[in-house]
C-alpha positions in Angstrom: 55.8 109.2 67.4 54.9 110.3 70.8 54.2 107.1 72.4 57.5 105.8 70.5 59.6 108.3 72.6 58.0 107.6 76.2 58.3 104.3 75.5 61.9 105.0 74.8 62.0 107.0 78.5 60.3 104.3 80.4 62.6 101.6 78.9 65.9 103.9 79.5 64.7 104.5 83.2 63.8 100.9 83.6 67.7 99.9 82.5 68.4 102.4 85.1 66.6 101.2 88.1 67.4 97.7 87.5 71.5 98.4 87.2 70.9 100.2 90.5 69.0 98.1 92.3 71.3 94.7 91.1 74.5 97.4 92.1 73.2 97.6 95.7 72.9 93.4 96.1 75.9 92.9 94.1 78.8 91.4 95.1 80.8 94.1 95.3 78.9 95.9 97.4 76.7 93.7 99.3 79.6 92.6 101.4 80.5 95.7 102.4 77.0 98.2 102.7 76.3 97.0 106.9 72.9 99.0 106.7 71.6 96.7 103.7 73.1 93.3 105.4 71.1 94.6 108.5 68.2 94.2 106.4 68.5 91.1 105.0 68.7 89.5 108.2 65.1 90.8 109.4 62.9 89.1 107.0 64.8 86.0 104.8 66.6 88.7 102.8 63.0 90.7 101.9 63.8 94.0 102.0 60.5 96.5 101.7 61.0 98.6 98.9 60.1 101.2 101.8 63.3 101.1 102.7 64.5 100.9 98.9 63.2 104.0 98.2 65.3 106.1 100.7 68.3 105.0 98.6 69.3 108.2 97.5 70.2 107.2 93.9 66.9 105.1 93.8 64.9 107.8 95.1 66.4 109.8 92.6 64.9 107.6 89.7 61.6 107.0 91.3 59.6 106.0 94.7 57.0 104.1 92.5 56.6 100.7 93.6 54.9 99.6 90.4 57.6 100.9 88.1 60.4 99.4 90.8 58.7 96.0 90.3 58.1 95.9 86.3 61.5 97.3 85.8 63.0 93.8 87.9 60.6 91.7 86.1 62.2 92.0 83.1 65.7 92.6 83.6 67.9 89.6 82.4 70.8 88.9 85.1 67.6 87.2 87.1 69.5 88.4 90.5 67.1 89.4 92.1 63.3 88.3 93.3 60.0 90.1 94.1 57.4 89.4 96.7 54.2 87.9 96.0 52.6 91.0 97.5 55.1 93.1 95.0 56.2 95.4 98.6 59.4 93.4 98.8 62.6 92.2 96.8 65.7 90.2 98.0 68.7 88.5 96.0 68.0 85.6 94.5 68.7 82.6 97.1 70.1 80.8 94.2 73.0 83.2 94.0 74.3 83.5 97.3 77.3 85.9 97.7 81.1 84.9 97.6 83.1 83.8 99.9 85.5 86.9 100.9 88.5 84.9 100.8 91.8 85.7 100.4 91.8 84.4 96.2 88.9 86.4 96.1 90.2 89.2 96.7 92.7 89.4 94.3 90.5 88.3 91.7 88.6 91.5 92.6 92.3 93.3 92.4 93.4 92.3 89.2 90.2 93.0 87.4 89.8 96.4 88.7 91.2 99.5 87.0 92.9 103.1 87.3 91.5 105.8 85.4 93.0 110.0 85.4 91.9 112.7 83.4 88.6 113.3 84.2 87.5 116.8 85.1 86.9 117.8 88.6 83.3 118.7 87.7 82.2 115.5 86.4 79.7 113.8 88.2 79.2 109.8 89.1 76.7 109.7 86.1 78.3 111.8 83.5 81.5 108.8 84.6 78.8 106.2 84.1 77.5 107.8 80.6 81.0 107.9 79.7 81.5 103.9 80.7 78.5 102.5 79.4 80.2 100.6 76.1 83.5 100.0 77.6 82.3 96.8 79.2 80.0 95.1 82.4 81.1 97.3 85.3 80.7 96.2 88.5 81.4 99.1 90.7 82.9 103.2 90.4 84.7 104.6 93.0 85.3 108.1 92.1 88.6 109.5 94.5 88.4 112.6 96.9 90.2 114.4 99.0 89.7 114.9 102.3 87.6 117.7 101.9 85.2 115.6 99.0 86.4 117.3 96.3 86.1 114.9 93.3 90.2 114.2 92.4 89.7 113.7 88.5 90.6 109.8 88.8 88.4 106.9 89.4 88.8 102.7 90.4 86.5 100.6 88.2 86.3 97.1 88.8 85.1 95.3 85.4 82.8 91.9 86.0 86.1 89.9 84.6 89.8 89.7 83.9 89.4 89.7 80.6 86.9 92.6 80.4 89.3 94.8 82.5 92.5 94.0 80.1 90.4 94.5 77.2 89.6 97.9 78.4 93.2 98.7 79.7 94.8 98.0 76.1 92.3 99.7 74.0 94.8 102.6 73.3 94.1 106.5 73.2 91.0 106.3 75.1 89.7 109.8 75.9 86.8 111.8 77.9 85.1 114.3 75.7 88.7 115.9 74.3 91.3 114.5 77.3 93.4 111.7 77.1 92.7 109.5 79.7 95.6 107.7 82.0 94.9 103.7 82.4 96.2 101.3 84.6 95.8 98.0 86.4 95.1 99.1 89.9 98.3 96.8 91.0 100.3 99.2 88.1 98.7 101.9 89.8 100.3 101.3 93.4 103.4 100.2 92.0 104.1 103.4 90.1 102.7 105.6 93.2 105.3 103.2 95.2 108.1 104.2 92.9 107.3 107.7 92.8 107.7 107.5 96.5 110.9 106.3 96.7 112.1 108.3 94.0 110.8 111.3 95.6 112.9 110.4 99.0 116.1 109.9 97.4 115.4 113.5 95.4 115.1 114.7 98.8 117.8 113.3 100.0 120.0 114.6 97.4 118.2 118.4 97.4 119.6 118.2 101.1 122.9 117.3 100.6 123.1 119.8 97.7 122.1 122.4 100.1 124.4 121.9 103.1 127.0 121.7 100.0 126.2 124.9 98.8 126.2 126.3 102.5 129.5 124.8 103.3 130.6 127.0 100.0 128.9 129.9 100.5 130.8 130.0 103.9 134.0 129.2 102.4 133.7 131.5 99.7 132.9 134.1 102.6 136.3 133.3 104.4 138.1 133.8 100.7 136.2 136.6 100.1 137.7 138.2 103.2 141.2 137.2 102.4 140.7 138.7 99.3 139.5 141.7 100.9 143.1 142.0 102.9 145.2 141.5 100.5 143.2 144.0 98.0 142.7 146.6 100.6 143.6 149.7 98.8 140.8 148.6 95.8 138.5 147.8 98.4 138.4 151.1 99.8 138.2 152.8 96.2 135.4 150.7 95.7 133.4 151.5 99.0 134.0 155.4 98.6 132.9 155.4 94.5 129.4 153.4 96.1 129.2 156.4 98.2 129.9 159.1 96.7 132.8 159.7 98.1 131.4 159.8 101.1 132.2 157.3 103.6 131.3 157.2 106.8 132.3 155.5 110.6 128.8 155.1 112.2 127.2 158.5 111.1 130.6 160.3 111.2 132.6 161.5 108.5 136.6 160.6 109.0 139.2 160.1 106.6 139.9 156.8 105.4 144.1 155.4 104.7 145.6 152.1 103.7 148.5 151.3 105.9 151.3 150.0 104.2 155.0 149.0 104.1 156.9 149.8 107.6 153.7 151.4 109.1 151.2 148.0 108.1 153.7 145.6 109.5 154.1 148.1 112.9 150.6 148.1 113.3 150.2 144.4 112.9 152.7 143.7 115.4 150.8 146.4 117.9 147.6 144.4 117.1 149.0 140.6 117.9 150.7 142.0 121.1 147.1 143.4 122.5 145.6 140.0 121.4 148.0 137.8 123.3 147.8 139.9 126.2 144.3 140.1 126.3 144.2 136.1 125.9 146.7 136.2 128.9 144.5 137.9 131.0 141.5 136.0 130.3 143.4 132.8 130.9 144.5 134.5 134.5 141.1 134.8 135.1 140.3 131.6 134.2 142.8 129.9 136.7 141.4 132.3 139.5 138.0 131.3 139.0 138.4 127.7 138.2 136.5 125.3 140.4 133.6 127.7 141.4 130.8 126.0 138.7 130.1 127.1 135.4 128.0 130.1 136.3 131.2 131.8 137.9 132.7 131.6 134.4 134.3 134.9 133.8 133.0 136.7 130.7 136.0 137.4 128.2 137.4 141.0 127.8 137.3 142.7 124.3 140.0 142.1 122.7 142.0 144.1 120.1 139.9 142.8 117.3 138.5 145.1 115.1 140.5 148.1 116.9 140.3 151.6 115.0 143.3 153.8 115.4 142.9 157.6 115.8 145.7 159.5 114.2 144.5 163.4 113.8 141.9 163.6 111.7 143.0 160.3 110.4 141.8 156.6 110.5 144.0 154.0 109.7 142.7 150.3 109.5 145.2 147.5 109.7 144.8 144.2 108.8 143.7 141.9 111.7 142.6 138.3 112.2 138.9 138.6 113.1 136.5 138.9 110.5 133.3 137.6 111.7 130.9 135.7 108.6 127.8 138.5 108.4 126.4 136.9 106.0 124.5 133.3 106.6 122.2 131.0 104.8 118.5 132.2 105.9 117.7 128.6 104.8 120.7 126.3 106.0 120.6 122.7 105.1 117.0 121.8 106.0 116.4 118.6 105.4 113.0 117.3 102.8 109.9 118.6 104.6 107.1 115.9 105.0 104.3 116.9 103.1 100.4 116.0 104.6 98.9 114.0 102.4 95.6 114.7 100.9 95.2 111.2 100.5 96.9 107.8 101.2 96.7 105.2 98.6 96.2 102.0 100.3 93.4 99.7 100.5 91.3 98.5 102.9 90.2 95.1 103.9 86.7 93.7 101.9 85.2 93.0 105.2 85.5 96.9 105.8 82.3 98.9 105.2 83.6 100.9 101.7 81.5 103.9 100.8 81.2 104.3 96.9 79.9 106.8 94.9 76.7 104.1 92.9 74.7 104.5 96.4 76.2 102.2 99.3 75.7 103.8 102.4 74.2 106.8 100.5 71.0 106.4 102.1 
């Protein structure tokens, strides 16, 4: 029973190192790993499984030659070939690598696929566990932010079309107890694309919406103050019930009146008279200076605005035309704020070194 189960263990590890080893000369990512095309050039493609063994995933699995070379002696895609000395292997001459062509390219596109929903935990071979009986895959790229945190989505790209379609309609696919999102990777860049736009024209409209509601805000203000004049004598009973009774002219107590009738239209008139002849002074001043440069402009005198008539022991407020807007919109109407992407979803040429999570460039 023993031997039955390290025979087992030997047979699962030799599975192992062959898919790794036929992953690193693949044609995914052969084209794209520069250290191992380096290699290839030396020596008629021998690489010495010296160098092999400082793959990290490899190393990982084992740094014995002897099990390297009777794991590739009896795997079945025949890919690859080992020296007669049994230091070196190399892909088979008789499958030479594609051409990178435009056609092949999106061959590779439309047989690779979106997946979302893993957890931000999982590692490369829990994924790899996980894909095992979904179909031949080629190559896992599992996403990252810019700070190499694992995203929770992956890119697969299947060994054919139809491999990659079976997997995409096999409906409520899940990863332990998660539904899983799955898309083409086109579909996936089309609805990111989508998103985008939509997101623009939200922003857009979140924009408008706010200098509309600023625009309001400071017309509801200048009715607000209207208000105010004409409902003076409620106004007031209002301020002094908020206070008690006690209302007060910066720190000092006075007593408060509503002009009205005769008096209010009296004190109105007194109020526009001081306004015109303070605007006739200004303009005076104005003529007299005129010509000298805008740093001679004379600074305008204060005007009756806001004026508080002493009568006794007795304020009276009149009704005047200044009413400055105290109150403003912290916010205003910003317009969207563009965020820094964590990532940016675009893809780069094949001739383009690619780092992926099976080992390229993991050395």
């Amino acid at each position: 029973m023993a031997e039955n189960g390290d025979n087992e263990k030997m047979a699962a590890l030799e599975a192992k190192i062959c898919h790794q080893i036929e992953y690193y000369f693949g044609d995914f990512n052969l084209p794209r790993d520069k250290f191992l095309k380096e290699q290839i050039k030396l020596d008629e493609g021998w690489v010495p499984l010296e160098i092999m063994i400082k793959f990290n995933r490899l190393n990982r699995l084992t740094t014995d030659f002897n099990v390297i070379v009777e794991a590739l002696s009896k795997s079945k895609a025949e890919l690859m070939e080992i020296s007669e000395d049994k230091t070196k292997i190399r892909r088979s001459p008789s499958k030479p690598l594609p051409e990178v062509t435009d056609e092949y390219k999106n061959d590779v596109k439309n047989r690779s696929v979106y997946i979302k929903g893993f957890p931000t935990d999982a590692t490369l071979d829990d994924i790899k566990e996980w894909l095992e009986d979904k179909g031949q895959v080629l190559n896992i790229q599992m996403r990252r932010t810019l700070h190499k945190a694992f995203k929770g989505s992956i890119f697969v790209v299947f060994d054919s079309i139809e491999s990659a379609k079976k997997f995409v309609e096999t409906p409520d696919q899940k990863y332990k107890e998660t539904d899983l999102l799955i898309l083409f990777k086109d579909d996936y860049f089309a609805k990111k694309n989508e998103e985008r736009k939509q997101n623009k024209v939200e922003a857009k409209l979140r924009a408008k919406q706010e200098q509309e509601a600023k625009q309001k805000l400071e017309e509801d203000a200048e009715m607000g103050i209207i208000l105010f004049k004409e409902k003076a004598k409620e106004a007031l009973g209002k301020a002094k019930d908020a206070n008690n009774g006690n209302l007060q002219l910066r720190n000092k107590e006075v007593t408060w009146e509503v002009l009205e009738g005769e008096v209010e239209k009296e004190a109105l008139k007194k109020i526009i008279e001081d306004q015109q002849e303070s605007l006739n002074k200004w303009k005076s001043k104005g003529r007299r200076f005129k010509g000298k440069g805008k740093g001679n402009k004379a600074a305008q005198p204060g005007s009756g605005k806001g004026k508080v008539q002493f009568q006794g022991k007795k304020t009276k407020f009149a009704s005047d035309e200044h009413d400055e807007h105290d109150e403003h919109d912290e916010n205003g109407a910003t317009g969207p704020v563009k965020r820094a992407r964590e990532e940016t979803d675009k893809e780069e040429p094949a001739s383009k070194q690619q780092k992926t999570e099976n080992g390229a460039g993991d050395q």
